[in-house]
C-alpha positions as CSV (number, residue, x, y, z in Angstrom):
1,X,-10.4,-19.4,19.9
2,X,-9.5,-15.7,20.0
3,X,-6.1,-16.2,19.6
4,X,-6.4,-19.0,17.4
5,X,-7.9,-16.7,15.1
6,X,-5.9,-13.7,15.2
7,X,-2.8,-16.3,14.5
8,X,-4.2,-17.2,11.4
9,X,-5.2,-13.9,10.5
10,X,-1.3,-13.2,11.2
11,X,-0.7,-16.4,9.0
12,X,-3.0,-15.8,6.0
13,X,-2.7,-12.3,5.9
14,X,1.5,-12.8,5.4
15,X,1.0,-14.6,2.6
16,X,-1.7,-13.1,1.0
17,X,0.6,-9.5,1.5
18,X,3.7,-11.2,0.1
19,X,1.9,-12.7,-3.3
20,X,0.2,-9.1,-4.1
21,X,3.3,-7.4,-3.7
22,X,5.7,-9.5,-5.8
23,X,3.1,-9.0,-8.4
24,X,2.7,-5.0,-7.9
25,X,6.3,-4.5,-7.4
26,X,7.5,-3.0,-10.8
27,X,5.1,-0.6,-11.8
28,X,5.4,0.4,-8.3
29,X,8.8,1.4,-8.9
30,X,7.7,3.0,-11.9
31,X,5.0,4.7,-9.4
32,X,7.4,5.9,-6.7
33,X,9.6,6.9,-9.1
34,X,7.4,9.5,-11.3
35,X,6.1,10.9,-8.0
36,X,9.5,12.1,-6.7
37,X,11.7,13.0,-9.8
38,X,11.2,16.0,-12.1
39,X,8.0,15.6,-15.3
40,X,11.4,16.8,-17.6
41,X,13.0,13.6,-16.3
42,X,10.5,11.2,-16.8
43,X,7.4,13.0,-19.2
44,X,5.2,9.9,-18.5
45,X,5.0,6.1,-17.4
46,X,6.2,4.8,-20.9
47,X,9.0,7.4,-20.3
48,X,10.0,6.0,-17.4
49,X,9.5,2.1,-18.0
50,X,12.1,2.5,-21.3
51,X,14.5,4.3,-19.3
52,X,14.3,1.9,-16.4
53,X,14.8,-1.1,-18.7
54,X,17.1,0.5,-21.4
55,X,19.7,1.7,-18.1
56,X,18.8,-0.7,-15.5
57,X,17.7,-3.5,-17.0
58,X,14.4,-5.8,-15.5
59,X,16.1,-7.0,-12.1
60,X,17.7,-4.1,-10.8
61,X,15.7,-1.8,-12.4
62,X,12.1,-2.7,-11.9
63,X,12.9,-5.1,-9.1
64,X,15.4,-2.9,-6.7
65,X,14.9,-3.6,-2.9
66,X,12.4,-6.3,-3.7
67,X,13.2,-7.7,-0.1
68,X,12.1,-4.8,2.0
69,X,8.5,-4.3,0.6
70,X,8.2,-8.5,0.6
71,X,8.8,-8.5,4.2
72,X,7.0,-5.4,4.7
73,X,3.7,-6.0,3.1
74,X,3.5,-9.8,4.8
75,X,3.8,-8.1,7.9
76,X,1.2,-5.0,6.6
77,X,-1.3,-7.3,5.7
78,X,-1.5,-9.6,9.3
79,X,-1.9,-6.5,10.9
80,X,-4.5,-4.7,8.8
81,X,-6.7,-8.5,8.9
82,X,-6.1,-9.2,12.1
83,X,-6.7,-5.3,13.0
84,X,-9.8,-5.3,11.3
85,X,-11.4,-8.7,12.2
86,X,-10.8,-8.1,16.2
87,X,-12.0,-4.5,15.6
88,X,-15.3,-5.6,13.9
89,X,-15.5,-8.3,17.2
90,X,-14.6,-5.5,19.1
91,X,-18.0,-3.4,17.8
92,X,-19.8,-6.2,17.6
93,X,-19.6,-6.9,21.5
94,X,-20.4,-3.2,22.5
95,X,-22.5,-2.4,19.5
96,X,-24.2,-5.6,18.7
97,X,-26.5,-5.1,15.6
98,X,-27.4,-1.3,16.2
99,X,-24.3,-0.3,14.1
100,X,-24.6,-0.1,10.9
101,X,-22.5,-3.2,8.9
102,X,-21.2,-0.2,6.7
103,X,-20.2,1.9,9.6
104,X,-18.8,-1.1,11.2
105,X,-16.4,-1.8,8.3
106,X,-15.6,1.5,7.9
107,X,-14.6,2.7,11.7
108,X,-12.9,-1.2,11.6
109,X,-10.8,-0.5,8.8
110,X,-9.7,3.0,9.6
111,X,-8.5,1.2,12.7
112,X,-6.4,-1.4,11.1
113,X,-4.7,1.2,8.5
114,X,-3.7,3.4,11.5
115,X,-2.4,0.6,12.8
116,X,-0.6,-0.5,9.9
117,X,0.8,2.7,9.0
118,X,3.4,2.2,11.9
119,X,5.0,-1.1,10.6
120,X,4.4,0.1,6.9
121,X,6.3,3.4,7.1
122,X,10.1,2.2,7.7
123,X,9.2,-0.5,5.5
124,X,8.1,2.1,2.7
125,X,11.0,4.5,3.4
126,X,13.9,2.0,2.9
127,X,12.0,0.1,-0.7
128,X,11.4,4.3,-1.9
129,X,15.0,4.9,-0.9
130,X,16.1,1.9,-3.2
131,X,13.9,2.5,-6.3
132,X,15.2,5.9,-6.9
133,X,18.9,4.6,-5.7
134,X,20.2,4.1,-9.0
135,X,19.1,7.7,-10.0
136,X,21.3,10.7,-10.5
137,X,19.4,12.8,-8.1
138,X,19.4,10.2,-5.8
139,X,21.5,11.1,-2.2
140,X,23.0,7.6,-1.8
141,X,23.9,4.8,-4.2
142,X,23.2,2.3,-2.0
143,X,21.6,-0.7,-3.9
144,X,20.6,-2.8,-0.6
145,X,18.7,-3.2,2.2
146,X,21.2,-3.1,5.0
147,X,23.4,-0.4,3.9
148,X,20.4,1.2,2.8
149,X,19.3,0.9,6.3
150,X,22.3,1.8,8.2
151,X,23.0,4.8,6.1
152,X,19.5,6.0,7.3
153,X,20.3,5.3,11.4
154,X,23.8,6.7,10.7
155,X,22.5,10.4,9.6
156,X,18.8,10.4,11.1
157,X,19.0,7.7,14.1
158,X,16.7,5.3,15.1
159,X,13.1,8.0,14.4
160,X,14.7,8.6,11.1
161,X,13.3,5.3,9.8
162,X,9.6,6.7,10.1
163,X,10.2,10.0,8.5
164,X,6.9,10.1,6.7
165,X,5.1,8.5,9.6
166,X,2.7,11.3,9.1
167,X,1.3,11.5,6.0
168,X,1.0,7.3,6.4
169,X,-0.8,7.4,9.0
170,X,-3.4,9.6,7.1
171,X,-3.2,8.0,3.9
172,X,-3.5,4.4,6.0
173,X,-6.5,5.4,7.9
174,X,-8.2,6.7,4.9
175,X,-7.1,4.3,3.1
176,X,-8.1,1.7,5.4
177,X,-11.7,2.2,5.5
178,X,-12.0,2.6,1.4
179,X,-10.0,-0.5,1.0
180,X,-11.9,-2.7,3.6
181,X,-15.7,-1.2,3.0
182,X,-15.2,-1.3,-1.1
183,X,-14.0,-4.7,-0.7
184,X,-16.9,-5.7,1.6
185,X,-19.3,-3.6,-0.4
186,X,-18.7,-5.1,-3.9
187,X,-18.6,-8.5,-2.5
188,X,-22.2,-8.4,-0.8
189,X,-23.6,-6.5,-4.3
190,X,-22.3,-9.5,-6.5
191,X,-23.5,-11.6,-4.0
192,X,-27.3,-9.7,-3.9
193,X,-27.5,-9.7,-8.2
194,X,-27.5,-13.2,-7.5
195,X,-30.0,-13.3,-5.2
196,X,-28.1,-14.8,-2.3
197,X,-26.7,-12.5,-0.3
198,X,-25.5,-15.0,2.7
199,X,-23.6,-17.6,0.1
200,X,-19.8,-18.2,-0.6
201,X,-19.0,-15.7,-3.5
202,X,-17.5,-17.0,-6.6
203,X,-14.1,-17.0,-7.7
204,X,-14.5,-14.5,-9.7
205,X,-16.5,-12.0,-7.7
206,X,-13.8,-12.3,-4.7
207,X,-11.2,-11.0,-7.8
208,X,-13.0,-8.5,-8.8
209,X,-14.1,-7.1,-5.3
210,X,-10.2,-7.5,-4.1
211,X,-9.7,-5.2,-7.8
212,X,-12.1,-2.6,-7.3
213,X,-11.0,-2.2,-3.1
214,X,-7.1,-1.8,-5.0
215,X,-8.3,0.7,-7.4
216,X,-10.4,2.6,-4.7
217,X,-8.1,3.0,-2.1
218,X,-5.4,4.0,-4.6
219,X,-7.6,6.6,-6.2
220,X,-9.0,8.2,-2.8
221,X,-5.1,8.7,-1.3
222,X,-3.3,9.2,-4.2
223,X,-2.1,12.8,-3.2
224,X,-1.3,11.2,0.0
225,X,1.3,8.9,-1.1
226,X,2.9,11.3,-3.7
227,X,3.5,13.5,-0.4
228,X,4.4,10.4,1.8
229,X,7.1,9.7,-1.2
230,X,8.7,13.1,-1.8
231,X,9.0,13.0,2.5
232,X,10.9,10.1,2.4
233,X,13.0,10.7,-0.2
234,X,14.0,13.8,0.1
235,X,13.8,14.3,4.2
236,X,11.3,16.4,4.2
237,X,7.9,17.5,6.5
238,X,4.9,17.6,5.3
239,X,4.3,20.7,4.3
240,X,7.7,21.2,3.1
241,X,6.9,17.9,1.0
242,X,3.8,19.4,-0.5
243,X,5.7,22.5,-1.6
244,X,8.2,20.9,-3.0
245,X,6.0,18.7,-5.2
246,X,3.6,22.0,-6.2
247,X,6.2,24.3,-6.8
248,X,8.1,21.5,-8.9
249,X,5.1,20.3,-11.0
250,X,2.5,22.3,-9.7
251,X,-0.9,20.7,-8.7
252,X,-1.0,17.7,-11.2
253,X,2.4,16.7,-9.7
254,X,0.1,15.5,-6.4
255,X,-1.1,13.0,-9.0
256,X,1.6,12.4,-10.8
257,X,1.8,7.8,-11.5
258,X,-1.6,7.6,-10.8
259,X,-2.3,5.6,-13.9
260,X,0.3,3.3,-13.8
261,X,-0.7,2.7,-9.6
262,X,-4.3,2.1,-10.5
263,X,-3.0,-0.5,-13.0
264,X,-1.1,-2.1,-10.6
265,X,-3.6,-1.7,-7.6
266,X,-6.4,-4.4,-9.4
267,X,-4.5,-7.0,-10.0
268,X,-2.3,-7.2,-6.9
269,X,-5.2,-6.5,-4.0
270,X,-7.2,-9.3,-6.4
271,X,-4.4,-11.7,-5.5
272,X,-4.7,-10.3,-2.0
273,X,-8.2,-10.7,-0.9
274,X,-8.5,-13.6,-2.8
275,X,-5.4,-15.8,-1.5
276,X,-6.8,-14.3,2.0
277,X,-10.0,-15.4,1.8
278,X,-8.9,-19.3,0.0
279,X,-7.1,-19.9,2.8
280,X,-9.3,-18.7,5.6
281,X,-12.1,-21.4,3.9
282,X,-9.5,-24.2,4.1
């Protein structure tokens, strides 16, 4: 039964990680974009959107390497649930009920984003690659996934496609615990208002738990991700990364997209936990 249920954790977690992203997708390109060019380039989001559509048009503008990211997040998402779930067995065996739930979550989905972060970086450096392809500042032209690819094992070899792997893992980890323990934390509230804390949730309290994990995982690694994108686009380290980004926009260039990612974050991790969740009741 074990592995019965890790393969559909595998199995609904896919899915659920390739519906969220195709619905994410643009104004993450919008995202990636504002965190690694210039302000003068692009002043704001609206900025950016207009110039995207009015150049690119919708396709190859807002939808550039689509693919990767698909792929990628199917493959994120079965290992973060099925990460988390036999981490939370895992406690619960050696732990039983002396943990704390809240701690359990937490330490469970720190665990899954570390382990994520080593699918999801290579994934995220080839889709960051593409979105900023078709800009002037951009190294390579490439507009798809396997040149895009091969140009990166041609001048970096085979470790260049984790360059970033660092500041992923962080953001993951972190990122892991808000994500999972806001999710878990907002359902069993919604649940309690009720007065029936041990019930199916509603419909619309699994979207708006599924939102609010989006927006809080978003907002508590924000910085994280601007570095992890400036890394990857531009080959750089860390620090280097961090210096780059302050000494180009100063300390609100750490947060630069953030609005346009929170926007983006509700809806898609609504379509994430929920689709997760349907099918795990089937």
């Amino acid at each position: 039964m074990d592995f019965q249920d890790a393969l559909r954790d595998i199995m609904y977690g896919s899915v659920a990680g390739a519906a969220g992203k195709v619905i994410e997708y643009p104004l993450d390109t919008v995202k990636v974009r504002l965190q690694t060019q210039p302000a003068h380039v692009f002043p704001n989001s609206w900025s950016c959107i207009k110039y995207t559509y009015a150049k690119e048009g919708l396709w190859k503008g807002f939808y550039q390497g689509l693919g990767s990211p698909v792929a990628g997040a199917a493959l994120e998402n079965a290992v973060l649930f099925v990460s988390f779930n036999q981490a939370q067995g895992f406690l619960t065996q050696h732990f039983g009920e002396s943990l704390n739930p809240t701690y359990k979550t937490v330490f469970a989905g720190a665990f899954a984003g570390a382990c994520a972060s080593y699918v999801l970086t290579p994934v995220e450096l080839v889709k960051c690659k593409l979105q900023v392809s078709n800009l002037a500042s951009s190294e390579t032209q490439h507009s798809k996934i396997g040149p895009t690819i091969k140009h990166i094992l041609q001048t970096r070899g085979l470790a260049g496609l984790w360059q970033g792997q660092s500041s992923t893992f962080i953001r993951e980890s972190i990122g892991g615990a808000v994500w999972f323990a806001t999710y878990e934390g907002v359902k069993r509230y919604l649940a309690q208002r009720r007065g029936q804390d041990n019930v199916k949730n509603h419909t619309w309290e699994l979207l708006v738990s599924g939102a609010s994990a989006g927006v809080a995982f978003n907002a508590s690694i924000f910085p994280a991700d601007t570095i992890k994108s400036t890394a990857q686009t531009e080959h750089l380290g860390i620090v280097d990364a961090t210096k780059r980004i302050l000494a180009r926009n100063g300390p609100a260039g750490l947060y630069r997209g953030l609005g346009i990612t929170l926007l983006r974050a509700a809806p898609a991790n609504a379509i994430v936990f929920y689709t997760y969740e349907t099918l795990s009741s089937l």
